[in-house]
N, C-alpha and C positions, 0 to 999 in steps of 0.2 A: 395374568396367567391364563392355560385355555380351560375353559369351560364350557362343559357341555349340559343340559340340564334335559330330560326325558319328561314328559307329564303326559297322560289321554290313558290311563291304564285306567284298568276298572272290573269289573265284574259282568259276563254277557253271559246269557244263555247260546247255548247251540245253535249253528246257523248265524247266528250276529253278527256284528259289524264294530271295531273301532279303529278310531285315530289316533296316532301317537305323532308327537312331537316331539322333536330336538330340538333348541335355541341354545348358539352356539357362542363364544366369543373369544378373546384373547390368541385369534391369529385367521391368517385370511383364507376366510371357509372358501372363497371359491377356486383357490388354488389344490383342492385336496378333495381326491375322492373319497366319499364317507359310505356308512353302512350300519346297519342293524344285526345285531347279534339276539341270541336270549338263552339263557339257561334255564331248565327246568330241574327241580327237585331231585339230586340223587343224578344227575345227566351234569358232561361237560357241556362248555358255553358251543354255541351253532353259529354258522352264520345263516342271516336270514335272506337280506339282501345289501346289492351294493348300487352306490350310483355314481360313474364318472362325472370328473369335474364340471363339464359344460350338462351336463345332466340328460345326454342324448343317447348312453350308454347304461345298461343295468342290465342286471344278473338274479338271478334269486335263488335257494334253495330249490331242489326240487320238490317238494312236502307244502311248499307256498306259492310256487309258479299258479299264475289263474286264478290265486287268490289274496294274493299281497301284492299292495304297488307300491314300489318307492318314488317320493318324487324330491324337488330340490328348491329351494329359492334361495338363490343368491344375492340378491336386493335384502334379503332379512336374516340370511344366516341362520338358519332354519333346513332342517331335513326331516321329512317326513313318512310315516308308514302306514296306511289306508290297509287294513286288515280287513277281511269281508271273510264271510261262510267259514267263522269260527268253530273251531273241535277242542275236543277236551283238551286233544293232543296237544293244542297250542297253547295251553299256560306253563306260562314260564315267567322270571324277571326279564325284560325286554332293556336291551342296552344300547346306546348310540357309541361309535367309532371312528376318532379322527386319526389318520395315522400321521400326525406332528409329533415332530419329534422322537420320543421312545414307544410310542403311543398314546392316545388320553383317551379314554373311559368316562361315560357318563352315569350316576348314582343308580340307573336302570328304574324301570318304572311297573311294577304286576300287572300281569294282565291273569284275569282266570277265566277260563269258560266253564261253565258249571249251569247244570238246572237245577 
């Protein structure tokens, strides 16, 4: 079945930096454009960013543009989110997106920014 699994969340102070991960499996990642969403507390879920299938196309939020890059590997089934010059503003549960099927959801991963 598909599964997506999110990990790289954490706790940063202001200004920081992290990486999230996707690892994906149970249908074929590189036929399907993916994405990052995230919900914060009391807020519906966002999208964050997206990345076409060949990985040469992406989109973002505008609240993340210049400071979030999505990228892809397709040899690993694997989607990624490089987060940089972290704000409060940005915690949230961080979620991956494959749209197979009805959709699938991954268990979403915390990120906080906090000093």
């Amino acid at each position: 079945q598909v599964q997506l699994v999110e990990s790289g969340g954490g706790l940063v102070q202001p200004g920081g930096s992290l990486s999230l991960s996707c690892a994906t499996s149970g249908f074929t990642f590189s036929r399907y454009a993916m994405s990052w969403h995230r919900q914060a507390p009391g807020k519906e879920r966002e999208v964050v960013a997206r990345i076409e299938i060949a990985g040469s196309s992406t989109t973002y939020a505008d609240s993340m543009k210049g400071r979030f890059t999505i990228s892809r590997d397709n040899g690993k089934n694997t989607v990624r989110l490089q987060m940089n010059s972290l704000k409060p503003e940005d915690t949230a549960v961080y979620y991956c997106y494959a749209p197979v099927g009805f959709g699938s959801w991954g268990q979403g991963t915390q990120v906080t920014v906090s000093s």
